[in-house]
VEXFIVO-162371 format. One line per field, with one value per residue (C-alpha): residue number from 1; residue in one letter; x, y, z. Coordinates in nm, 4 decimals, always signed. Example, Ala and Ser with C-alpha at 12.3 -4.5 7.8 and 13.67 -1.06 7.14 Angstrom:
BEGIN
num	[1:2]
residuo	[A:S]
X	[+1.2300:+1.3670]
Y	[-0.4500:-0.1060]
Z	[+0.7800:+0.7140]
REM end
This chain:
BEGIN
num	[1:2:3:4:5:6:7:8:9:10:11:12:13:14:15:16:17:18:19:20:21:22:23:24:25:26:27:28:29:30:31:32:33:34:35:36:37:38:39:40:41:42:43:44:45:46:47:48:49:50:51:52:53:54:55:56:57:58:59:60:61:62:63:64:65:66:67:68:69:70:71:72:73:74:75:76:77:78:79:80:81:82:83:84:85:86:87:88:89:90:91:92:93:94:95:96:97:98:99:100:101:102:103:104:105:106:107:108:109:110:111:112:113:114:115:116:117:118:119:120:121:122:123:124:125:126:127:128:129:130:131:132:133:134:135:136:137:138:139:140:141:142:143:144:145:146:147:148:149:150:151:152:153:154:155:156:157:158:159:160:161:162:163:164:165:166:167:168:169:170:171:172:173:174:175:176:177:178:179:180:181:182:183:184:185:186:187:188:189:190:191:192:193:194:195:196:197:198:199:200:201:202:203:204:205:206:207:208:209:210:211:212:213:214:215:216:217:218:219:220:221:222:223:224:225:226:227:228:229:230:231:232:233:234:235:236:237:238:239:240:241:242:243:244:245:246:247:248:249:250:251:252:253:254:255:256:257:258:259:260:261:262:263:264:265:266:267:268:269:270:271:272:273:274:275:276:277:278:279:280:281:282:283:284:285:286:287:288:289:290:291:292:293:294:295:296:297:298:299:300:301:302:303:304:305:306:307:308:309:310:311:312:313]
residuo	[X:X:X:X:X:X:X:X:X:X:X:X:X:X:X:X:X:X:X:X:X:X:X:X:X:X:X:X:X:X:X:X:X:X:X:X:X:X:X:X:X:X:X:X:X:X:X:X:X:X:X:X:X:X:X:X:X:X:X:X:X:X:X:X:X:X:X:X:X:X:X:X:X:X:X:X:X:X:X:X:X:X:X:X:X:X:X:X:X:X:X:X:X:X:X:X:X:X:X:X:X:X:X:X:X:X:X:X:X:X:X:X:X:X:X:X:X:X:X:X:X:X:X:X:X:X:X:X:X:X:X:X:X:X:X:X:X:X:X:X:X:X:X:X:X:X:X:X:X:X:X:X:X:X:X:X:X:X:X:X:X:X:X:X:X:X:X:X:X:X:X:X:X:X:X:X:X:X:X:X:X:X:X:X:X:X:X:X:X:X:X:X:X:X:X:X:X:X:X:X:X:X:X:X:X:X:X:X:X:X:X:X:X:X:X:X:X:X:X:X:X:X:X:X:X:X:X:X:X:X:X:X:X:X:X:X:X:X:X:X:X:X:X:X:X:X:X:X:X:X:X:X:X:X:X:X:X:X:X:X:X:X:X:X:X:X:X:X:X:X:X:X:X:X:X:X:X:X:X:X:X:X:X:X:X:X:X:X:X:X:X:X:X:X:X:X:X:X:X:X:X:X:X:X:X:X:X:X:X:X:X:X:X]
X	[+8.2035:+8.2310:+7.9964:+8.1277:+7.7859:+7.5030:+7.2324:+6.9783:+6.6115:+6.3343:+6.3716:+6.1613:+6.4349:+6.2614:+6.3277:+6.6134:+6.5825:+6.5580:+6.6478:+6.7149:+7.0092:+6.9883:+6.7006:+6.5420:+6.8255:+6.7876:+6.9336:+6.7404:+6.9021:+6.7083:+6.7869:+6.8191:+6.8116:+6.8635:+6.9523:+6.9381:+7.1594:+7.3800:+7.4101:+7.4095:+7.7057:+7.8855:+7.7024:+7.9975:+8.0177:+7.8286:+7.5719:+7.2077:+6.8666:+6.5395:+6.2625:+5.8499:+5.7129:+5.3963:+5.2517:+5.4963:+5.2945:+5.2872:+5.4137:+5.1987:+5.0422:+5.2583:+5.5727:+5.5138:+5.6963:+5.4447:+5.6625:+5.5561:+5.2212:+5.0581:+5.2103:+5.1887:+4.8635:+5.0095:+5.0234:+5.3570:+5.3317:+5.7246:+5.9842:+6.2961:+6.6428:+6.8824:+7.2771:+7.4045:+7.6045:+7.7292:+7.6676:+7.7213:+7.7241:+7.6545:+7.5968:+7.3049:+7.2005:+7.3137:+7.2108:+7.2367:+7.2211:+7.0893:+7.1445:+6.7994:+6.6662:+6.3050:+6.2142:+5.9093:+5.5962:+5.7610:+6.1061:+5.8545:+5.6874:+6.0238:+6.0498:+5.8023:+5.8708:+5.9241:+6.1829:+5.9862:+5.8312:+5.9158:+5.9785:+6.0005:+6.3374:+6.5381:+6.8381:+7.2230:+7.1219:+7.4169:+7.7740:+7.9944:+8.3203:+8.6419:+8.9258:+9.2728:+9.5051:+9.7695:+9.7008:+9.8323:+9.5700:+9.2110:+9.0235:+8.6570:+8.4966:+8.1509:+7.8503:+7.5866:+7.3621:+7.6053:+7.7753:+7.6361:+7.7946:+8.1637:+8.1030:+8.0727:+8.3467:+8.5324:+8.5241:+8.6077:+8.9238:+8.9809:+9.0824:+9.3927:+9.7519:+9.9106:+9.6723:+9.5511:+9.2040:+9.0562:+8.6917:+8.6347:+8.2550:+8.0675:+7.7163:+7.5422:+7.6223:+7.6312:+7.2957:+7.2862:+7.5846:+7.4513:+7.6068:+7.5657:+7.6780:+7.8502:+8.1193:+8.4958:+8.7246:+8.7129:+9.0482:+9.1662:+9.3892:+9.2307:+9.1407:+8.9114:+8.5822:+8.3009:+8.2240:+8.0952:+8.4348:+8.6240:+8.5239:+8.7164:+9.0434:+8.9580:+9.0487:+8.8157:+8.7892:+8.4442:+8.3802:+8.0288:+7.8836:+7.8294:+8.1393:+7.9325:+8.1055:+8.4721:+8.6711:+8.4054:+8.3163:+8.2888:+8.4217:+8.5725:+8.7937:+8.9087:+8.9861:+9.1920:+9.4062:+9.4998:+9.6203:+9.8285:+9.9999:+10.0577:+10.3312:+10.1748:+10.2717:+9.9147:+9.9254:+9.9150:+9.6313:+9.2555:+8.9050:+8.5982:+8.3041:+7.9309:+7.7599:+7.5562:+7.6412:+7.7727:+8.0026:+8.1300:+8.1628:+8.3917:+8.5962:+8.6005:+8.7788:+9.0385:+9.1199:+9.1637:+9.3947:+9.5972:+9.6069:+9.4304:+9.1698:+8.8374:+8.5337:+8.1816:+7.8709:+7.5932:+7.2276:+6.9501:+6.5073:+6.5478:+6.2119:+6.2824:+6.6623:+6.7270:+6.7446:+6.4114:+6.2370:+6.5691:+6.4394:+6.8187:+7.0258:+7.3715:+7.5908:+7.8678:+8.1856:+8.3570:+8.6813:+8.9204:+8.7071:+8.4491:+8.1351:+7.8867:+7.6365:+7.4118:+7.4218:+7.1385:+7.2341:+7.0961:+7.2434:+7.5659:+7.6219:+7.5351:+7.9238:+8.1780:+8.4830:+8.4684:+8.6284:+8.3694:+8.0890:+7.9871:+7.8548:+7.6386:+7.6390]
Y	[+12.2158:+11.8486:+11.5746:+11.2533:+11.0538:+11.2015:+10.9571:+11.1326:+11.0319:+11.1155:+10.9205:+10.9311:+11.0571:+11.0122:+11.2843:+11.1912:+11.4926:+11.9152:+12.1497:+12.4978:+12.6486:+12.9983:+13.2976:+13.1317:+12.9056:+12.5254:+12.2050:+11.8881:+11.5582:+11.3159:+10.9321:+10.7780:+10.3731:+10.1514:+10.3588:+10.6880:+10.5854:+10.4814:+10.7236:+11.0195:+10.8320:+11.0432:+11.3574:+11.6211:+11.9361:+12.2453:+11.9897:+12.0303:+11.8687:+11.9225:+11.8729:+11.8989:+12.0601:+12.0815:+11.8469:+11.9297:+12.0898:+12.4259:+12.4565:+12.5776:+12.9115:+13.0510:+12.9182:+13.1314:+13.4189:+13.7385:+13.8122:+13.4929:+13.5017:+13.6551:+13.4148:+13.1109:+12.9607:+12.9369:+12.6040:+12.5603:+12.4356:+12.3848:+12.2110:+12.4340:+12.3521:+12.2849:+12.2611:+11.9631:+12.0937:+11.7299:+11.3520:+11.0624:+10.6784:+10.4473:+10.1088:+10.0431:+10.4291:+10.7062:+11.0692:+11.3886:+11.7286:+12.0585:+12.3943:+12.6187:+12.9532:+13.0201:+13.2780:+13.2043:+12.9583:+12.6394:+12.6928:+12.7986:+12.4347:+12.2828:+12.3985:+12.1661:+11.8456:+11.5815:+11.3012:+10.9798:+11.2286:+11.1246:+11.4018:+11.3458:+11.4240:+11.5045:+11.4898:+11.4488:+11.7677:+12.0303:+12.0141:+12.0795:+12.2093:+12.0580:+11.9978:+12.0071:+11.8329:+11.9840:+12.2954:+12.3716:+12.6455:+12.6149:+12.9493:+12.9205:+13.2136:+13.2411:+13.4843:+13.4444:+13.1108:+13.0161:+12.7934:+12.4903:+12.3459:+12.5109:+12.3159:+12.0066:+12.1081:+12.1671:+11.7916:+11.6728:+11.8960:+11.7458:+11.4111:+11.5592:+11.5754:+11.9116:+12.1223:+12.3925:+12.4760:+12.8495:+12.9736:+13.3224:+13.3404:+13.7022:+13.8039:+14.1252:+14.0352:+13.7732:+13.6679:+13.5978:+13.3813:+13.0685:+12.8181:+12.6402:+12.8388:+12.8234:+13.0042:+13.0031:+13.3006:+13.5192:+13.6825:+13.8508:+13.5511:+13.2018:+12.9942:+12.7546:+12.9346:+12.7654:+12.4547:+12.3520:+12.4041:+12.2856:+11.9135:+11.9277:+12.0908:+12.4359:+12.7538:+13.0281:+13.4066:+13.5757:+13.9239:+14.1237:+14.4185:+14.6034:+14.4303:+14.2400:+13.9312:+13.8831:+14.1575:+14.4880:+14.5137:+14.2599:+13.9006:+14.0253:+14.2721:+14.0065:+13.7528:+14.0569:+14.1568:+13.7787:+13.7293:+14.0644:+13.8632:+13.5026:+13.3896:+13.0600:+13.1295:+13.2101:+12.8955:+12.7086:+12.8566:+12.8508:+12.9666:+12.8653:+13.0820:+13.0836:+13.3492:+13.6496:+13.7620:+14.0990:+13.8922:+13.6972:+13.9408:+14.0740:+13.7551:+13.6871:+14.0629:+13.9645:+13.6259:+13.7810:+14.0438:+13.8375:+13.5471:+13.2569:+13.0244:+13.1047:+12.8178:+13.0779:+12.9072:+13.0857:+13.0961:+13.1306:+13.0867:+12.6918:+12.5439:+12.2344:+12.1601:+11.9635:+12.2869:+12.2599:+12.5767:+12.7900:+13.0265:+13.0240:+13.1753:+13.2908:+13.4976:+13.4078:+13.4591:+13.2656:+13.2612:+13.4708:+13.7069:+13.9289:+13.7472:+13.5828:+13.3364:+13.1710:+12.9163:+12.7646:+12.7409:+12.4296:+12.2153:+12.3812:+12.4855:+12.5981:+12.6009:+12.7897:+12.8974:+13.2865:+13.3866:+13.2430:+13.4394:+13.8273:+14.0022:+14.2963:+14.5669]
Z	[+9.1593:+9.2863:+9.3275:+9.3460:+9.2576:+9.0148:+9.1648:+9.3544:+9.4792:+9.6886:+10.0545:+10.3372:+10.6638:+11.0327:+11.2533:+11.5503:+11.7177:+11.6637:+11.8669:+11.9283:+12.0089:+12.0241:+11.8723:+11.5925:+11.5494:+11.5210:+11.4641:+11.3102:+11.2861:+11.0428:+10.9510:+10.6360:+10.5681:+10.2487:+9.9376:+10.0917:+10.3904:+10.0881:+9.8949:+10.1850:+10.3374:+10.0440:+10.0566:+9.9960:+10.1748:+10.0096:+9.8169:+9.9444:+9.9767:+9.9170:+10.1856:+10.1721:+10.4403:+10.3452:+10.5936:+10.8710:+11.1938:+11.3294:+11.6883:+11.9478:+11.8927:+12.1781:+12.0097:+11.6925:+11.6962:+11.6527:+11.3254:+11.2094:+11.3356:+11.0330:+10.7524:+10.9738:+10.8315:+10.4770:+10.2582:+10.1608:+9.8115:+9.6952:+9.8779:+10.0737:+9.9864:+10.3177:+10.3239:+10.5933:+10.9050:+10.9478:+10.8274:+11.0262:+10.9030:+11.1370:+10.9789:+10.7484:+10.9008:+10.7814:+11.0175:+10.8956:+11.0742:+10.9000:+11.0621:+10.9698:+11.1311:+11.1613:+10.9005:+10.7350:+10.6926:+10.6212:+10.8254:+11.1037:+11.0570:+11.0647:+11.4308:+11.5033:+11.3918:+11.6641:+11.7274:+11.4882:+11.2218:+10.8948:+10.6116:+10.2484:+10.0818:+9.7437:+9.6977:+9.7528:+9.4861:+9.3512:+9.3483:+9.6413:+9.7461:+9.6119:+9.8671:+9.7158:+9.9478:+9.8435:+10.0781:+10.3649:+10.5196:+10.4511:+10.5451:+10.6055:+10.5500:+10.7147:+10.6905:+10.9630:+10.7991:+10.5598:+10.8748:+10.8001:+10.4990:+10.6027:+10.9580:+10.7742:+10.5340:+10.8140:+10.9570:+10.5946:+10.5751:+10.9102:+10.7877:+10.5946:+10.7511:+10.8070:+10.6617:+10.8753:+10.9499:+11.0627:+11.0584:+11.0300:+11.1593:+11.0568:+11.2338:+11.3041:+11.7051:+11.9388:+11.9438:+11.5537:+11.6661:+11.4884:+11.7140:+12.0376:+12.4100:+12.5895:+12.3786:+12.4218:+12.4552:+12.1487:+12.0264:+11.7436:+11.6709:+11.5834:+11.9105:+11.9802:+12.0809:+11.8714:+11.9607:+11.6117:+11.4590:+11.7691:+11.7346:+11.3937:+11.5801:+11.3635:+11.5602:+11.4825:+11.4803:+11.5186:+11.3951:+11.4608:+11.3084:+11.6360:+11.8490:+12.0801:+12.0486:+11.8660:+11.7091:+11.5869:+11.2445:+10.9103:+10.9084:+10.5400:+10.7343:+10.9382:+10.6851:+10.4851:+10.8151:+10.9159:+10.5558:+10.5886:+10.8663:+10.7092:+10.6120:+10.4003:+10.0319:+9.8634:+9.6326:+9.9743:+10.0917:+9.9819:+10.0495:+10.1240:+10.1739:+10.2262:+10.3496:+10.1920:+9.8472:+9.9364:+10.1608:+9.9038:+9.6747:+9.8506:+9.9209:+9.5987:+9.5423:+9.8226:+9.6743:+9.3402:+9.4913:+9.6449:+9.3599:+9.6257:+9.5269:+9.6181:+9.5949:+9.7006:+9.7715:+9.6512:+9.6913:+9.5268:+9.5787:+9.4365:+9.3483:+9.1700:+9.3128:+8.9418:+8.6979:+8.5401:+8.6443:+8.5628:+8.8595:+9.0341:+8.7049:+8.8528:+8.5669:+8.5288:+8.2947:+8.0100:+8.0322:+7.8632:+7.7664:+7.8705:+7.7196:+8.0120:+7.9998:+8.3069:+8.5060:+8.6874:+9.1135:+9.1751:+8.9299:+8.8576:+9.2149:+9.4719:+9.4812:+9.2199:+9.1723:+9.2817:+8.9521:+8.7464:+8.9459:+8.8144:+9.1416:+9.0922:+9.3688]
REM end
């Protein structure tokens, strides 16, 4: 929906550090200098990037998971698009910090990377989330993965006066938590219990599948009972969700029932990141009438306004 400069490139990042922070969950910082530090100083929330991987090592054979073990040995021929969980200028340096799980080939060689590797990079690639100002309650509706572009959404919508920040964080249970322990008390009602969030002063309320962690059931339920309880007038208030498409489908249903804006940020398998191989086609409708044409993910999005978007069951 936004993007606030169309210049892209390929830039070589070196690696600052990576992580992991929980069961198959990582974080990898990288560092960009000259034109890339530049022009990822204004990387906006929800946009995405590119990386090769192809020549990135396998960890040590007793680091592979034995669900990996079979696909391990692969080449990995395209590139894998990545969201940011944060950016950080600093100077002529500008770091970045990409929240990834280890579920395949090439995310499984990403867990091995070392602090002084250098990786190859596309992007800033997509459009991002737009921020009205003008709100007063910013809802950040999360689905397991999708964290890492609402976390650094969240520090954006940080920076504005009076408007009020809450993360509603979905997972199956605790452990696919994607987020760094320890945790804070969980509640019902917003509080400070992720860490990721709390930095940016955003409360949050966690919801899991099987009620190991947070309030029992889906983060959509959650989202839908808080709003039963606000008194905000609905113009005031927006949404912002990434997450699995069933999850946003049904966002996008409570927005529209209640009459709140709703930006979704959707995904798709995005081999070129530029539009070219038209393999991420999202439908989606013209307005005022029922006619619908396509969109390609990667170039249009990832991000859209939820109204725009035809989910399919």
């Amino acid at each position: 929906m936004c993007n606030n400069n169309s210049k892209k490139g390929i830039f070589e990042a070196k690696v600052n550090s990576n992580r992991c922070i929980g069961e198959g969950f990582y974080r990898i910082n990288i560092g960009f200098c000259g034109d890339g530090a530049r022009l990822f100083a204004r990387f906006i929330p929800g946009q995405f990037v590119e990386i090769d991987l192809s020549n990135a090592p396998l960890p040590a054979t007793d680091k592979i998971p034995d669900k990996l073990r079979d696909v391990s040995g692969r080449n990995i021929i395209l590139r894998r698009p990545f969201s940011l969980a944060d950016v950080e200028a600093c100077g002529e340096v500008t770091n970045v910090e990409i929240l990834y799980c280890s579920v395949g080939p090439a995310s499984l060689r990403m867990t091995g990377l070392k602090k002084g590797d250098v990786v190859s990079v596309i992007g800033p690639l997509g459009n991002g989330f737009c921020i009205d100002k003008k709100k007063k309650v910013a809802i950040l509706a999360v689905g397991g993965m999708g964290a890492g572009p609402l976390q650094h959404l969240a520090v954006e919508l940080a920076k504005i006066p009076d408007m009020e920040v809450i993360a509603f964080v979905g997972a199956q249970s605790s452990n696919r938590l994607p987020f760094e322990k320890p945790f804070g008390e969980f509640s019902c009602e917003p509080t400070l219990c992720l860490n990721e969030f709390t930095k940016s002063a955003a409360k949050s309320v966690v919801a899991t599948d099987d009620g190991s962690a947070g309030v029992k059931g889906f983060v959509t339920g959650a989202v839908d009972r808080w709003l039963d309880d606000c008194e905000v007038a609905t113009k005031d208030i927006v949404i912002y969700c990434c997450g699995p498409e069933a999850m946003l489908a049904v966002m996008a249903k409570i927005a529209e029932k209640r009459g709140i804006d709703c930006q979704v940020s959707m995904e798709r398998q995005m081999a070129c990141g530029i539009g070219l191989c038209q393999s991420c086609a999202i439908e989606c409708r013209k307005e005022g009438c029922e006619e619908t044409f396509y969109k390609m993910c990667c170039k249009d999005g990832p991000v859209f306004d939820s109204k725009e978007v035809v989910f399919h069951p």
